[in-house]
C-alpha positions as CSV (number, residue, x, y, z in Angstrom):
1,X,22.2,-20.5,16.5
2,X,18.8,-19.8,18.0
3,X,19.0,-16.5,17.8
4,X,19.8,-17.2,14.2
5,X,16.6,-19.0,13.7
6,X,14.9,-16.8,15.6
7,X,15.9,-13.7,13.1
8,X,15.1,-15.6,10.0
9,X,11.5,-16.5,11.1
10,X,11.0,-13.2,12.3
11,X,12.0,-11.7,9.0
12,X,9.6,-14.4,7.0
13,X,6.5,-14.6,9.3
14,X,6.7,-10.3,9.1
15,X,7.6,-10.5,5.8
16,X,4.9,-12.9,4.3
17,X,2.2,-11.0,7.0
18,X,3.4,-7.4,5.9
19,X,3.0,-8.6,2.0
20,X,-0.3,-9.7,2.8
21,X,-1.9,-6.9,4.4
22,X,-0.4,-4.6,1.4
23,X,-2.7,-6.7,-1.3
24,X,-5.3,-7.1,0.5
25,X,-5.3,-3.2,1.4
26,X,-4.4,-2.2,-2.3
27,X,-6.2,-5.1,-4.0
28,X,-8.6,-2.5,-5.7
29,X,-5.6,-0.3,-6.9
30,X,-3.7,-3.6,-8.3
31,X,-7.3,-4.2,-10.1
32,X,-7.2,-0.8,-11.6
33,X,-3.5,-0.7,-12.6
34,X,-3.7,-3.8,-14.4
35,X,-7.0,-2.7,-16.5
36,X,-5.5,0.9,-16.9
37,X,-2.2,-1.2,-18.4
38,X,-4.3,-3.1,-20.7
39,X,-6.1,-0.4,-21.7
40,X,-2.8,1.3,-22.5
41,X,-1.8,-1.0,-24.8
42,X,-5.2,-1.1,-27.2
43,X,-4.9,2.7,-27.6
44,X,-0.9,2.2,-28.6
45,X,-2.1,-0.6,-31.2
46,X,-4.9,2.0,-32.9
47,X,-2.3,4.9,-32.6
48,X,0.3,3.0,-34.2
49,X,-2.3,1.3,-37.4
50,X,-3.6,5.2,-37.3
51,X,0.3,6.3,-37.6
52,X,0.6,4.0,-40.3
53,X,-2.5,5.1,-41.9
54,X,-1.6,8.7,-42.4
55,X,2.1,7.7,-43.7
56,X,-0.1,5.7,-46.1
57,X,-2.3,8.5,-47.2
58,X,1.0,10.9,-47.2
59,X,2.6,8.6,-49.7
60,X,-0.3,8.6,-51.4
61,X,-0.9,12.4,-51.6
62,X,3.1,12.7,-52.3
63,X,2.3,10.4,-55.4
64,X,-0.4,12.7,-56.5
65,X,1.2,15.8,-56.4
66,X,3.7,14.6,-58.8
67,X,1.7,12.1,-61.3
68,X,-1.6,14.1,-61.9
69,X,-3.1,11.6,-64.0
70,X,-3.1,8.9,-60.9
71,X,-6.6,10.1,-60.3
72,X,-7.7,9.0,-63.7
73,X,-6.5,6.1,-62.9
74,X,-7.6,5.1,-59.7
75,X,-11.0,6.4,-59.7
76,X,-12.6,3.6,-61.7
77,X,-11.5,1.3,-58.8
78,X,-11.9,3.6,-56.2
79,X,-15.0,5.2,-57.0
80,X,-16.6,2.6,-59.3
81,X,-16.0,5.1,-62.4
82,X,-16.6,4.2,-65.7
83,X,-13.3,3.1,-67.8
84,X,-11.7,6.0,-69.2
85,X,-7.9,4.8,-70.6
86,X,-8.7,1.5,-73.2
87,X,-4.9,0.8,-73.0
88,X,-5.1,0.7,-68.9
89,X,-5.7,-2.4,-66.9
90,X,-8.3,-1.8,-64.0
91,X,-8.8,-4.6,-61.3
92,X,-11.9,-6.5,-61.4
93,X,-13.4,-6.6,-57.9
94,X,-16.1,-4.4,-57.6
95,X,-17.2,-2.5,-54.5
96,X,-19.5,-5.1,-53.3
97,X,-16.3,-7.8,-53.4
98,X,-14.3,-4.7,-51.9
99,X,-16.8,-4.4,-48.7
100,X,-16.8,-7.9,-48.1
101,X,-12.6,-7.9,-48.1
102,X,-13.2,-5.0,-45.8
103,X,-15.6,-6.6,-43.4
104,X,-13.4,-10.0,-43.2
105,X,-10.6,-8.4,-42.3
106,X,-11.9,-6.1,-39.8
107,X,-13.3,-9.2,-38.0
108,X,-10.0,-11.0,-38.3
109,X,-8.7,-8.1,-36.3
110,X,-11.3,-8.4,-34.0
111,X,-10.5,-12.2,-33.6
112,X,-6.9,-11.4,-32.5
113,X,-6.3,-13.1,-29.3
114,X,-5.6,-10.5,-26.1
115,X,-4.1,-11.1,-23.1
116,X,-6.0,-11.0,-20.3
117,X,-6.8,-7.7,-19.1
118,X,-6.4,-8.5,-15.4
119,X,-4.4,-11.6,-13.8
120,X,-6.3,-14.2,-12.1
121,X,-4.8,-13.7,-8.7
122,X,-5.6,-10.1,-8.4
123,X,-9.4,-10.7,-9.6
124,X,-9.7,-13.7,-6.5
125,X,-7.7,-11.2,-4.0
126,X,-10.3,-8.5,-4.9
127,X,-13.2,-10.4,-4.2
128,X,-15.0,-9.1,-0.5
129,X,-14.2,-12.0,1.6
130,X,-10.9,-13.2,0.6
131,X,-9.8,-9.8,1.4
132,X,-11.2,-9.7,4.5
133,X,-9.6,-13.2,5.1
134,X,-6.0,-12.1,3.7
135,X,-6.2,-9.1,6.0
136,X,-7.0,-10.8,9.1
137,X,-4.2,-13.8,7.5
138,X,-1.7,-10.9,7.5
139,X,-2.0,-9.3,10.6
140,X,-1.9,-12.7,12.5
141,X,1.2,-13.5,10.9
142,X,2.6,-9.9,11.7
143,X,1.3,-10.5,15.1
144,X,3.0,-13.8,15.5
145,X,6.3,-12.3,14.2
146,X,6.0,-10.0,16.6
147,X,5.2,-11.7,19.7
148,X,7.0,-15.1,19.0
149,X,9.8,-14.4,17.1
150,X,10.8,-10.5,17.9
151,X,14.7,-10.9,19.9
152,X,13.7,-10.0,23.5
153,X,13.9,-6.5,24.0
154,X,16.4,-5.1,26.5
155,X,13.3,-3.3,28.6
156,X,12.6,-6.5,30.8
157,X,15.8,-7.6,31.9
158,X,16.5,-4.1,32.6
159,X,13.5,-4.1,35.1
160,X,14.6,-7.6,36.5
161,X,17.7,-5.6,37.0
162,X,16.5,-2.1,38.6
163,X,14.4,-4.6,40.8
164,X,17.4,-6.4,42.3
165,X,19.2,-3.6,42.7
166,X,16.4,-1.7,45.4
């Protein structure tokens, strides 16, 4: 039963220790992965809207390939043209109206709430001191596993053993 205990404490206290040391040592790298991450995922956001973008404009294009008069259509609205087709109906906003739909919904995308780039944990484990203090943490507890907890090694009593024996 003691030797029981003995193993299981070993195996946490070296555990726990060994964990330590490892984010203290690679704190920095755990800092940069998580930004890198983040970072990721905004260019995957403007890749997809610009993927969707040119399917957009390659509807569009596919649309005006095979109705020629679209144009005529579309450049009053889209260019501010005058009126050419009485029977057509043309939207009413106007570019000004246009640029301030534009500007409200870029800063609505703005606005979106992100994640945080970088858990709070790692940003605290970075910081000088508390590493310094998780290292020194770590290899105490590594120390302590070591010295009270490792199963006594065969090498003594085999000296107590040779000794008798002479």
């Amino acid at each position: 039963m003691q030797k029981v205990l003995q193993a299981v404490f070993f195996t946490v206290f070296f555990a726990v220790g060994a964990a330590t040391v490892a984010v203290s040592v690679l704190s920095e790298d755990l800092l940069r992965y998580y930004r890198n991450r983040q970072l990721l995922q905004q260019a995957q956001k403007v890749l997809f809207r610009l993927e969707a973008l040119n399917s957009d404009y390659d509807a569009l294009l596919k649309e005006l390939d095979s109705d020629p008069d679209l144009v005529k259509r579309l450049a009053p609205a889209a260019l501010g043209a005058s009126y050419q087709d009485p029977n057509a109906v043309y939207p009413k906003a106007r570019a000004a109206e246009l640029a301030a739909a534009r500007r409200a919904l870029t800063k609505a995308a703005i606005e979106e709430p992100n994640e945080p780039a970088v858990p709070r944990w790692v940003e605290r484990c970075n910081e000088h001191n508390k590493r310094t203090v998780l290292f020194i943490c770590g290899a105490a507890l590594v120390l302590i596993a070591l010295v009270c907890f490792s199963p006594a090694g065969g090498g003594a009593q085999e000296q107590s053993h040779t000794g008798r024996a002479n």
